[in-house]
N, CA, C and O atoms as CSV, one atom per row, in Angstrom:
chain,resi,resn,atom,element,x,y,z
A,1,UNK,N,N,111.136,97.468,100.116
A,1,UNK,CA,C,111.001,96.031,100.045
A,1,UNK,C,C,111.614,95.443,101.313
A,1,UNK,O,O,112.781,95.667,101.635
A,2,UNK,N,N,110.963,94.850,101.860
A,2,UNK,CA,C,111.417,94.159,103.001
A,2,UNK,C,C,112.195,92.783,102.806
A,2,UNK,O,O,112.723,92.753,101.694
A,3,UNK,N,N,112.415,91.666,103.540
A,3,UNK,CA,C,113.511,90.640,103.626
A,3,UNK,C,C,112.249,89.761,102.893
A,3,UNK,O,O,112.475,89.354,101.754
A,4,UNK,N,N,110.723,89.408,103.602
A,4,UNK,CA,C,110.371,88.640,102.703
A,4,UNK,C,C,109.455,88.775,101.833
A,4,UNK,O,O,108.762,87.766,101.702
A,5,UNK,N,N,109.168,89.711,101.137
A,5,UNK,CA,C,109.312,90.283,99.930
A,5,UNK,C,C,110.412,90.156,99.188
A,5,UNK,O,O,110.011,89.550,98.194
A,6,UNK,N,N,111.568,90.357,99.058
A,6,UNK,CA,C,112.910,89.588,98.674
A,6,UNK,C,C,112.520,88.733,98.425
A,6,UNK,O,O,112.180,88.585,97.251
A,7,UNK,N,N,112.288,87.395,99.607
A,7,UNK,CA,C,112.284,86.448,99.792
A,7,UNK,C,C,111.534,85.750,98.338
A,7,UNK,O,O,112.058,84.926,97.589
A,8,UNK,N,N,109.991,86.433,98.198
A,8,UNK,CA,C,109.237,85.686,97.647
A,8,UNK,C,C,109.356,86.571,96.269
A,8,UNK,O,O,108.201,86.696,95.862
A,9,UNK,N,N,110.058,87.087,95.578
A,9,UNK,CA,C,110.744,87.953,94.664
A,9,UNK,C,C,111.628,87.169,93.776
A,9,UNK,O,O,111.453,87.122,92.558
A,10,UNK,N,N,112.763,86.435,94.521
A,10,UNK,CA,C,113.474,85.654,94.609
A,10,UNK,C,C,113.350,83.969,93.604
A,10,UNK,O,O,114.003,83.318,92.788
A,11,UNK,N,N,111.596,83.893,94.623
A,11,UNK,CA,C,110.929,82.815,94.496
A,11,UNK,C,C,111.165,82.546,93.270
A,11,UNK,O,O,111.954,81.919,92.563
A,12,UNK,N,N,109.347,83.851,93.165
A,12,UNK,CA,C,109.086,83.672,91.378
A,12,UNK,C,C,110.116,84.277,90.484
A,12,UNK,O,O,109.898,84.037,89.296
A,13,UNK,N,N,111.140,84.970,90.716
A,13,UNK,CA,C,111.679,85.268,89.383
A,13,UNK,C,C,112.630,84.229,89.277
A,13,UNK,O,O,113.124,84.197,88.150
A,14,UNK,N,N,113.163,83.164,90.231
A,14,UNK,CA,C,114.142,81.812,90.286
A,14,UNK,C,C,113.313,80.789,89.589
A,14,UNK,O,O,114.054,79.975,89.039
A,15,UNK,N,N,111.868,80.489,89.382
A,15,UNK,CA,C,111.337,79.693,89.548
A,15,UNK,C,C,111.318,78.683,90.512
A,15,UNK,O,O,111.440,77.493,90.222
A,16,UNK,N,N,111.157,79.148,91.759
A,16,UNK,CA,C,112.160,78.235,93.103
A,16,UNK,C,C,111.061,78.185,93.684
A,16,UNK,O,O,110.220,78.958,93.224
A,17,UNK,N,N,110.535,77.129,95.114
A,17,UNK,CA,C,109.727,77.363,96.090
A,17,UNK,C,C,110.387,77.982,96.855
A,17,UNK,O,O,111.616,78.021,96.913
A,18,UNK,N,N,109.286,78.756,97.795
A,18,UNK,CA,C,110.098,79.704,98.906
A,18,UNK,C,C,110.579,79.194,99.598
A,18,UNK,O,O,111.387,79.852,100.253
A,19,UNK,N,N,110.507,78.468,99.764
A,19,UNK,CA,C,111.657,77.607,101.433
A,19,UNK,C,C,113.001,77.640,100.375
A,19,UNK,O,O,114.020,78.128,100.863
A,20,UNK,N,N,113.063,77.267,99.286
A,20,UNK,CA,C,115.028,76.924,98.862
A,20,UNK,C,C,114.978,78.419,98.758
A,20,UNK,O,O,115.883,78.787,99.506
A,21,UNK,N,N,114.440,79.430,98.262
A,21,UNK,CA,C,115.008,81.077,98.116
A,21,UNK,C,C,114.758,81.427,99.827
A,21,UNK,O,O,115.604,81.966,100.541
A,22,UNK,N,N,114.114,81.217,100.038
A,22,UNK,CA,C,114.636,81.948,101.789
A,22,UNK,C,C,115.937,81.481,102.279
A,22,UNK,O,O,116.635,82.201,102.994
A,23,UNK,N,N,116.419,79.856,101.785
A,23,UNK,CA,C,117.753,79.183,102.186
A,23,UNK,C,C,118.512,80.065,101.601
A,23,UNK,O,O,119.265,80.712,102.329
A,24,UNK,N,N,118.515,80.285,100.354
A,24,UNK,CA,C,119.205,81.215,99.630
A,24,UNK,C,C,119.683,82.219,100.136
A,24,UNK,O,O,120.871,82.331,100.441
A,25,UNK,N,N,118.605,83.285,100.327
A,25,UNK,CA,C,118.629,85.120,100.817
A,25,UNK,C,C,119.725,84.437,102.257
A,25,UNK,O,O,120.954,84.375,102.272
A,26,UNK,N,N,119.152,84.185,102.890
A,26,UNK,CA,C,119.132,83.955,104.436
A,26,UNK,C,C,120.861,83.312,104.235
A,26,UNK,O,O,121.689,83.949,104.888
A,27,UNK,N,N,121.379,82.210,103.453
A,27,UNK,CA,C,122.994,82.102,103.423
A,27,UNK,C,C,123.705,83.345,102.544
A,27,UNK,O,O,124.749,83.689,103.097
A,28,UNK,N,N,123.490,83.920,101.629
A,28,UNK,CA,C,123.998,84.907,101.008
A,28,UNK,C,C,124.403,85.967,102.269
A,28,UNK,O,O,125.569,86.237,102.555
A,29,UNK,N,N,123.361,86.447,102.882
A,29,UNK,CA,C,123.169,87.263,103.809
A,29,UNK,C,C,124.404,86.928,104.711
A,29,UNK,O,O,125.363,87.691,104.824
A,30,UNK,N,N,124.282,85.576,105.418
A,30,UNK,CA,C,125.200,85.106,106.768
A,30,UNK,C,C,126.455,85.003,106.090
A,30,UNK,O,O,127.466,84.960,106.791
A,31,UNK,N,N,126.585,84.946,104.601
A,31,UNK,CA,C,128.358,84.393,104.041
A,31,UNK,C,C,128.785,86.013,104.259
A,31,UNK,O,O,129.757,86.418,104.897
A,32,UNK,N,N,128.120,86.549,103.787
A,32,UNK,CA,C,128.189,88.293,103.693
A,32,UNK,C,C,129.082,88.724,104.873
A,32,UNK,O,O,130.233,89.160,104.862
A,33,UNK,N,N,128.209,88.474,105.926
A,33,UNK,CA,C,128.247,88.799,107.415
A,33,UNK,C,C,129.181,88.164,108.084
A,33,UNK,O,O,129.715,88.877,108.933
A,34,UNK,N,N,129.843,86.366,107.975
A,34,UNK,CA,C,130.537,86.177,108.420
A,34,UNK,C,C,132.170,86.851,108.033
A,34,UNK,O,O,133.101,87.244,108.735
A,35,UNK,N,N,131.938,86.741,106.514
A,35,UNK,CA,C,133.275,87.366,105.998
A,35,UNK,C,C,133.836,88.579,106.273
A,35,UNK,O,O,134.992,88.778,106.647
A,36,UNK,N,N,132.861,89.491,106.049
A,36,UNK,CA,C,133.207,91.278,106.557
A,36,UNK,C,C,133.530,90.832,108.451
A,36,UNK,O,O,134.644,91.170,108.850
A,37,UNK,N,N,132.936,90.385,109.114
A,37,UNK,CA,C,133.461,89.793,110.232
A,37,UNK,C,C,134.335,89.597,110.931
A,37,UNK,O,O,134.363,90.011,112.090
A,38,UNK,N,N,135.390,88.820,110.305
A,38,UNK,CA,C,136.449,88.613,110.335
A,38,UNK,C,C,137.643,89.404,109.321
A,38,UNK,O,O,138.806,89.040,109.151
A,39,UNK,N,N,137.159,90.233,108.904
A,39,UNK,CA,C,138.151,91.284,108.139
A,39,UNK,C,C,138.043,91.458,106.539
A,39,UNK,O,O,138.346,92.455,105.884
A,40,UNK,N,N,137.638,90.484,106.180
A,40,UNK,CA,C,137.898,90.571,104.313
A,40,UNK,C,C,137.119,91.120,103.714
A,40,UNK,O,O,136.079,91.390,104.315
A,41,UNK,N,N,137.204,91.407,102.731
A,41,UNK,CA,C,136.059,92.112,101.825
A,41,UNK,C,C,135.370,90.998,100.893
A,41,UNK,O,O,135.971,90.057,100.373
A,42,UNK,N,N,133.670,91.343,100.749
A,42,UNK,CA,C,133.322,91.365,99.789
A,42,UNK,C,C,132.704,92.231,98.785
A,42,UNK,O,O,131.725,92.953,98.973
A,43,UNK,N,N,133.445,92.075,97.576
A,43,UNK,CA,C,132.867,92.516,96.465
A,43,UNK,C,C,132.095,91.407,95.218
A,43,UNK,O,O,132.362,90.390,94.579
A,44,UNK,N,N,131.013,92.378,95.401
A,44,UNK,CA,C,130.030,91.757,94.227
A,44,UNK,C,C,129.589,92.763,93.170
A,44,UNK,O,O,128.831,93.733,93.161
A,45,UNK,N,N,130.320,92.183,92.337
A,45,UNK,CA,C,130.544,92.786,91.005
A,45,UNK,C,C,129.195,93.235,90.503
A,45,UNK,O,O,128.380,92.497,89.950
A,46,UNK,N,N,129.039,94.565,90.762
A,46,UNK,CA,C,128.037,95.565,89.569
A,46,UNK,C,C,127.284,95.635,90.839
A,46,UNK,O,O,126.113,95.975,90.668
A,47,UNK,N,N,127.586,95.435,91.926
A,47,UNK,CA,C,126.252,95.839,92.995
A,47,UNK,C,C,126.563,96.323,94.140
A,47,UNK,O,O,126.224,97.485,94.365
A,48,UNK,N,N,127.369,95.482,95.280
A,48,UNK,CA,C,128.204,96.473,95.717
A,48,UNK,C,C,129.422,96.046,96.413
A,48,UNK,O,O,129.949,95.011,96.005
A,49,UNK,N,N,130.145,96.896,97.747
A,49,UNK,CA,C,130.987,96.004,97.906
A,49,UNK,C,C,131.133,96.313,99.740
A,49,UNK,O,O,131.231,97.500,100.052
A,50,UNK,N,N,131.144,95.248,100.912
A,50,UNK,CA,C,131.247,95.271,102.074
A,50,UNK,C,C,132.556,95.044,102.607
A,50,UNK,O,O,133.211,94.005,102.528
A,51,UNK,N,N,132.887,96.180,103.187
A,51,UNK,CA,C,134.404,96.290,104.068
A,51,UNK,C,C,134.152,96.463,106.116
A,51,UNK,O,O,133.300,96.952,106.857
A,52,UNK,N,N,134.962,96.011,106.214
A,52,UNK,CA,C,134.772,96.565,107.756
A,52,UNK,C,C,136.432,96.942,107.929
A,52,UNK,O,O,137.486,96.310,108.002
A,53,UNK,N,N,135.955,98.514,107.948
A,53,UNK,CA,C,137.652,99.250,107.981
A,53,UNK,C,C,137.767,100.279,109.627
A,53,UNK,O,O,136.846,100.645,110.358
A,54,UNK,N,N,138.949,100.457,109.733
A,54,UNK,CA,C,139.568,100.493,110.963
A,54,UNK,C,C,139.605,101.987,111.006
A,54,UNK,O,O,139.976,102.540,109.970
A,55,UNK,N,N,139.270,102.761,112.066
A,55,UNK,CA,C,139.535,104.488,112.298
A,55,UNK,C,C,140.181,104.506,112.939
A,55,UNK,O,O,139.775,104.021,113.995
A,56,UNK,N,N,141.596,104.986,112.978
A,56,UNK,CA,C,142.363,105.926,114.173
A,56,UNK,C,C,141.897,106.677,114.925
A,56,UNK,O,O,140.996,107.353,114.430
A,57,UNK,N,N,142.234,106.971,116.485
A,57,UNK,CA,C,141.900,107.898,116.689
A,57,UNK,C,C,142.112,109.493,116.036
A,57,UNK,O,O,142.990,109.592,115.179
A,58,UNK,N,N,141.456,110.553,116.353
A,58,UNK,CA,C,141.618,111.787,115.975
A,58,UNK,C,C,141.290,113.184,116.938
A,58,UNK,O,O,140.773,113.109,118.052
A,59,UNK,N,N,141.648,114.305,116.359
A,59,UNK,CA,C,141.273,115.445,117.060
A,59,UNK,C,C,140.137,115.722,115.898
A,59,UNK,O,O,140.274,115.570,114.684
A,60,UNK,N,N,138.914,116.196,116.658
A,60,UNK,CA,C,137.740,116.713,115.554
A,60,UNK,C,C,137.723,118.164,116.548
A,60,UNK,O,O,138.550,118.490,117.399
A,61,UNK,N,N,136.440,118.913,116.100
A,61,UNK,CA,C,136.088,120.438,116.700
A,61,UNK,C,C,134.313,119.840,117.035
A,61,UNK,O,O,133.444,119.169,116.478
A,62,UNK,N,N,134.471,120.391,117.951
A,62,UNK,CA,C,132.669,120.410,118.382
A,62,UNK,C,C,131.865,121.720,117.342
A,62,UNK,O,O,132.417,122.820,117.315
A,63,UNK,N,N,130.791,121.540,116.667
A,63,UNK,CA,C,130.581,122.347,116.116
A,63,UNK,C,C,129.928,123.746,116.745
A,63,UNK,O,O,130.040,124.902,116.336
A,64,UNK,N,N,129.217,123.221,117.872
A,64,UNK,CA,C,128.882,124.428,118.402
A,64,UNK,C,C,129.598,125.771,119.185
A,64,UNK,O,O,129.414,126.988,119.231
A,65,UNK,N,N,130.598,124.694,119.810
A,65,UNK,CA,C,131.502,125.421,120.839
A,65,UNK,C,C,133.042,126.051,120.004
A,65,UNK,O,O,133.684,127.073,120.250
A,66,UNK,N,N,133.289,124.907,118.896
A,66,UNK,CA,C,134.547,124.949,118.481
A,66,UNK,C,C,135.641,124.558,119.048
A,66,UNK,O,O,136.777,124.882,118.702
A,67,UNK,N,N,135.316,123.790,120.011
A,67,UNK,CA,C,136.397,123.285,120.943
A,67,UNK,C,C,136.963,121.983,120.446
A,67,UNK,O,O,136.099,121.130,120.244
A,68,UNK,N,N,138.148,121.638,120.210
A,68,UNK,CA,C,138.721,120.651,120.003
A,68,UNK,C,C,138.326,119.371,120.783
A,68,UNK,O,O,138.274,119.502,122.006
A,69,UNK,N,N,138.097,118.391,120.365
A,69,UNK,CA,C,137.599,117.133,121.112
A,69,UNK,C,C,138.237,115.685,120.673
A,69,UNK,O,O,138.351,115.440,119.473
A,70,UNK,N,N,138.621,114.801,121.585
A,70,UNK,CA,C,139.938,113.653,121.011
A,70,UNK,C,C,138.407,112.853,120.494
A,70,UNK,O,O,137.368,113.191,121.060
A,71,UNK,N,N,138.370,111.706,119.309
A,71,UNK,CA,C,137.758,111.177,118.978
A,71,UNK,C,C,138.570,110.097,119.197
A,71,UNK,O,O,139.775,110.321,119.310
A,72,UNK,N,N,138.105,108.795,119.295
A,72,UNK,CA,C,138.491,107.567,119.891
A,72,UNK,C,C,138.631,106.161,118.393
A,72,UNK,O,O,137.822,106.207,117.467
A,73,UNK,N,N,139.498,105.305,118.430
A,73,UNK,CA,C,139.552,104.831,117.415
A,73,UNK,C,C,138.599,103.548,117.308
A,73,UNK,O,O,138.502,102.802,118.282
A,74,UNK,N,N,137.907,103.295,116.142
A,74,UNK,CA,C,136.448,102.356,116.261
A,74,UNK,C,C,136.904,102.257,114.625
A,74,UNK,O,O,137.417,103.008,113.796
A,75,UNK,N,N,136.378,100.805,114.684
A,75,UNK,CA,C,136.388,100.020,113.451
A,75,UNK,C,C,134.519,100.088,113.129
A,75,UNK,O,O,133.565,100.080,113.906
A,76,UNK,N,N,134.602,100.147,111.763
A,76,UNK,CA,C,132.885,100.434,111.074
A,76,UNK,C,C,132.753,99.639,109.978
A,76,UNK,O,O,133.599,98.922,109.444
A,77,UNK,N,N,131.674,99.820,109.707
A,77,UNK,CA,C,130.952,98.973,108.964
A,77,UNK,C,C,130.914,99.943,107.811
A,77,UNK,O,O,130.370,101.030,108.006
A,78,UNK,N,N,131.673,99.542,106.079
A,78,UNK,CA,C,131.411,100.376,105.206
A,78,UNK,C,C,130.733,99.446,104.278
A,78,UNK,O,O,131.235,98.365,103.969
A,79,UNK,N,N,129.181,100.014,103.670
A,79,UNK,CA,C,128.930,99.523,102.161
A,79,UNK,C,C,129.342,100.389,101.101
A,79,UNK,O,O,129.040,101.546,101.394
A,80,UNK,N,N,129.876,100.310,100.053
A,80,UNK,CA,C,129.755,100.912,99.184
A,80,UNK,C,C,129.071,100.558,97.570
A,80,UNK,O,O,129.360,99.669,96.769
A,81,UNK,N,N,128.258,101.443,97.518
A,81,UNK,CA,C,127.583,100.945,95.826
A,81,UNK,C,C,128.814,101.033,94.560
A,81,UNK,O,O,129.828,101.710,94.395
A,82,UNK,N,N,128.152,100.026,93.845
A,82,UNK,CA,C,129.488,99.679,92.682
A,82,UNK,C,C,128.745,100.548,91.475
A,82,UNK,O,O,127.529,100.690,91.598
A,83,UNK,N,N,129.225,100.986,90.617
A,83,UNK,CA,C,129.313,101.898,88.924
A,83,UNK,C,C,127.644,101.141,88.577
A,83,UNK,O,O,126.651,101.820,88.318
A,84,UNK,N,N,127.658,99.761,88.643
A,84,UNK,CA,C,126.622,98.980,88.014
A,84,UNK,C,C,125.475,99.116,88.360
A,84,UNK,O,O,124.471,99.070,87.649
A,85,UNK,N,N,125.624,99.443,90.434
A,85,UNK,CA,C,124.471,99.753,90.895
A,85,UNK,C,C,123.713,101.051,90.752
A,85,UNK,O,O,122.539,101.411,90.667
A,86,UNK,N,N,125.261,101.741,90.769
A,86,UNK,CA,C,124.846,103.747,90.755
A,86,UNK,C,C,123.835,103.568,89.225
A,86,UNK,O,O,122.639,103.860,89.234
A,87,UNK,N,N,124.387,103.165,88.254
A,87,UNK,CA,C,124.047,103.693,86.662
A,87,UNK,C,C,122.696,103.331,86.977
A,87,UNK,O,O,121.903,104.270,86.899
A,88,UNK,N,N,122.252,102.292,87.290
A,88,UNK,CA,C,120.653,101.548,87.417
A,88,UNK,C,C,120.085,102.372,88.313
A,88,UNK,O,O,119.363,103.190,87.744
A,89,UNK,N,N,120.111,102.484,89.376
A,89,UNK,CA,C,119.474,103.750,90.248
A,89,UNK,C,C,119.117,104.655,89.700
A,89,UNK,O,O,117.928,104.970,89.666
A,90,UNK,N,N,120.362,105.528,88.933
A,90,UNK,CA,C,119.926,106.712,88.825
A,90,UNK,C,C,119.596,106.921,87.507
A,90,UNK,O,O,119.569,108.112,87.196
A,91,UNK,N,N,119.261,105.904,86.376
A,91,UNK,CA,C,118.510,105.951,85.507
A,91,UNK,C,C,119.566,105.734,84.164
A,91,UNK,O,O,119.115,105.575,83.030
A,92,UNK,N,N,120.953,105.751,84.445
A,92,UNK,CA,C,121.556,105.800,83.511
A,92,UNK,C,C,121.534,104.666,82.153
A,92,UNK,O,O,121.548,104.842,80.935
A,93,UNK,N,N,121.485,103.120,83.242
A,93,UNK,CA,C,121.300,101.975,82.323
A,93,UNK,C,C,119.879,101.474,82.888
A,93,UNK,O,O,119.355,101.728,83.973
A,94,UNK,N,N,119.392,100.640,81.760
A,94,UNK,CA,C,117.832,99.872,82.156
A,94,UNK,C,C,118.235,99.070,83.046
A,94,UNK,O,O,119.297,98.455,82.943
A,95,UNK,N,N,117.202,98.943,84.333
A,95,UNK,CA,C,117.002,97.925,85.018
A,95,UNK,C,C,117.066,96.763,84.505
A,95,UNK,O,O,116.820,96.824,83.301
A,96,UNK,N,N,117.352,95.413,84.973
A,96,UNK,CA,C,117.095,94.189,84.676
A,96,UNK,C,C,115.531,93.846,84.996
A,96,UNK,O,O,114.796,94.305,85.870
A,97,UNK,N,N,115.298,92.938,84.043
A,97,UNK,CA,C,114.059,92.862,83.863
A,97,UNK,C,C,113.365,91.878,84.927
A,97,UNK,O,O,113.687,90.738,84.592
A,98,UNK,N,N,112.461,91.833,86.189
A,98,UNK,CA,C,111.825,90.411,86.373
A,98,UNK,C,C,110.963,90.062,86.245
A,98,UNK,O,O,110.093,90.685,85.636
A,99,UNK,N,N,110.775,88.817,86.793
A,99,UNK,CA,C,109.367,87.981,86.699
A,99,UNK,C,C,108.422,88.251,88.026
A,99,UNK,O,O,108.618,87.696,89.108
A,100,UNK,N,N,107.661,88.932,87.835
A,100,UNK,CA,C,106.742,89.242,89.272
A,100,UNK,C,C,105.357,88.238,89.230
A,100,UNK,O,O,104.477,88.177,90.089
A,101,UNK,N,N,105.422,87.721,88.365
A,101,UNK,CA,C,103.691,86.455,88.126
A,101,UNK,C,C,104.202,85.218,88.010
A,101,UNK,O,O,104.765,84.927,86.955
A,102,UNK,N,N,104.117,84.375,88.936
A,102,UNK,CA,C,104.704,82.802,88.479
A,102,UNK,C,C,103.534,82.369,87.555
A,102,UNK,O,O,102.332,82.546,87.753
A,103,UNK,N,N,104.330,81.571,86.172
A,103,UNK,CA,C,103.400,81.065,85.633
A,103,UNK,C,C,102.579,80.044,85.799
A,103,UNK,O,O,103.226,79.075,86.197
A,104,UNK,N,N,101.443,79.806,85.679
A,104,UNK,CA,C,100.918,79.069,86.128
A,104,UNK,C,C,100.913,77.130,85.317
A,104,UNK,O,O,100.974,76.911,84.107
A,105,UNK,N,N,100.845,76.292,86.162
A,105,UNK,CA,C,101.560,75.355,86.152
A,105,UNK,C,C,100.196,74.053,85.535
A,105,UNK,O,O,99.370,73.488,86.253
A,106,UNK,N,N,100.358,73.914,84.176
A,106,UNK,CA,C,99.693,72.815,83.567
A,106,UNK,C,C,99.789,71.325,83.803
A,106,UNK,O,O,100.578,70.509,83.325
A,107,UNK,N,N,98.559,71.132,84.858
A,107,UNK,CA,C,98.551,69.832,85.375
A,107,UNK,C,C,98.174,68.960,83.947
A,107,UNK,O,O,97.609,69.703,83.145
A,108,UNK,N,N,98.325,67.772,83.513
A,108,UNK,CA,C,97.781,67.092,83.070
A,108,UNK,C,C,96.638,65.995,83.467
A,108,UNK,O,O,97.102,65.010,84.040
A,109,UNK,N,N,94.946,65.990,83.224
A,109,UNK,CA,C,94.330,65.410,83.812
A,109,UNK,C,C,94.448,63.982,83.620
A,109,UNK,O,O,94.784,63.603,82.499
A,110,UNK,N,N,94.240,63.167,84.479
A,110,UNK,CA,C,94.267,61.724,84.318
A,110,UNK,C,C,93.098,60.993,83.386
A,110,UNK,O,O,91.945,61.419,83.321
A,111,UNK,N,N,93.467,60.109,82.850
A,111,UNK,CA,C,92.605,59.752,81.548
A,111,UNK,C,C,91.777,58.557,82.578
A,111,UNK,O,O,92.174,57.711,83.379
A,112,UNK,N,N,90.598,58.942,82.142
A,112,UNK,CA,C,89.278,57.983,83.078
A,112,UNK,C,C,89.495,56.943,82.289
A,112,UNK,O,O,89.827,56.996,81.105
A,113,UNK,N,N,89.292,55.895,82.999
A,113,UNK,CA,C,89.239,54.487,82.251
A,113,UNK,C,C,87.736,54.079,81.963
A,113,UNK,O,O,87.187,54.423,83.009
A,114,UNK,N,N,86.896,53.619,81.264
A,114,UNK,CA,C,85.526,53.148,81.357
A,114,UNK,C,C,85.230,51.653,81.684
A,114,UNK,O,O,85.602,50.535,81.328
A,115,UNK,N,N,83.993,52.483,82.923
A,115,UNK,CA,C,83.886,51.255,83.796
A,115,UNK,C,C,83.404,49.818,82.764
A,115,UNK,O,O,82.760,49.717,81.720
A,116,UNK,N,N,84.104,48.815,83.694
A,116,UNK,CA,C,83.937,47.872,82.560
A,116,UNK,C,C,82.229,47.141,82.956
A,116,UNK,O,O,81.828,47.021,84.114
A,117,UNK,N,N,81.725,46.883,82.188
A,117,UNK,CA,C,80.035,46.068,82.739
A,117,UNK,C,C,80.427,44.794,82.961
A,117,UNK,O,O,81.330,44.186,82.385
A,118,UNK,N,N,79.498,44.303,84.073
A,118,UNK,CA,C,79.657,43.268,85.140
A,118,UNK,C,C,78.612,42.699,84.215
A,118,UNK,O,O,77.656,43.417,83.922
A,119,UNK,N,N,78.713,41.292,83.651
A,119,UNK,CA,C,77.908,40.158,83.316
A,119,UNK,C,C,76.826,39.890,84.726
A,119,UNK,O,O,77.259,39.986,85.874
A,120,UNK,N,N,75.307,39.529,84.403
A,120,UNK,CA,C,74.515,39.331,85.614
A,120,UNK,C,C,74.868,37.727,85.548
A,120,UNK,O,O,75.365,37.322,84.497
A,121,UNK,N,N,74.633,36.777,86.633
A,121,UNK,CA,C,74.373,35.485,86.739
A,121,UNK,C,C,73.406,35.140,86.683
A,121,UNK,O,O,72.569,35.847,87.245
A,122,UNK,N,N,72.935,33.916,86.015
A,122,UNK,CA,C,71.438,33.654,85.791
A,122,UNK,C,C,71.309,32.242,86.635
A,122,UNK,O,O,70.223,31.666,86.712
C-alpha cells in the first residue's frame, strides 16, 4: 500500500473527503518526524513505537578477513512493532475490520412545482 492509497483508505473508512485525510496522514506523519527529531519517543499504543537512539563507538571484526575494525559512533533511526501489531500480523488476533466502499449518498430530489396556466386576454 502506498501513501495514497492510505490516503484514500483513510478517506472511506473516516467517512472524510480526501483533502481533510491527506491533512490528516500527511500531519500524523510530520508530528511523528518532528518529535523522534529532536529526541523523544513516540509510542502508539498497539502499533508501534519510534525512537532515535544513540551508538557508541565500537570494535566489530570484518567478516571476511577477521580483522578487527573501530566502528564510529552514529545515532539511528529505530521502529519497533508493539504486541498489538505483532498478534494482528501474524494471525494471532483478528484484524480490525474496514470500510473499503463508501456508501453511496441519497440525494433527495427536488419537488417540481406545477406550472401555473396563464389566463389568455381577450
Amino acid at each position: 500500500m502506498k501513501k495514497r492509497d492510505l490516503i484514500q483508505a483513510v478517506a472511506i473508512h473516516a467517512d472524510v473527503d480526501k483533502k481533510t485525510a491527506t491533512a490528516v496522514v500527511e500531519g500524523t506523519i510530520d508530528v511523528i518526524l518532528a518529535t523522534v527529531a529532536k529526541g523523544d519517543i513516540v509510542n502508539i499504543s498497539g502499533f508501534a513505537k519510534f525512537a532515535k537512539k544513540y551508538r557508541p563507538a565500537r570494535m566489530a571484526r570484518n567478516p571476511a578477513t577477521g580483522e578487527a575494525v573501530k566502528v564510529k559512533a552514529k545515532t539511528v533511526a529505530k521502529i519497533t512493532a508493539l504486541k498489538g501489531f505483532k498478534d494482528i500480523a501474524l494471525g494471532v488476533a483478528a484484524a480490525p475490520k474496514i470500510i473499503t466502499v463508501r456508501k453511496p449518498v441519497v440525494v433527495a430530489k427536488p419537488v417540481a412545482k406545477k406550472p401555473v396556466a396563464k389566463k389568455k386576454k381577450r
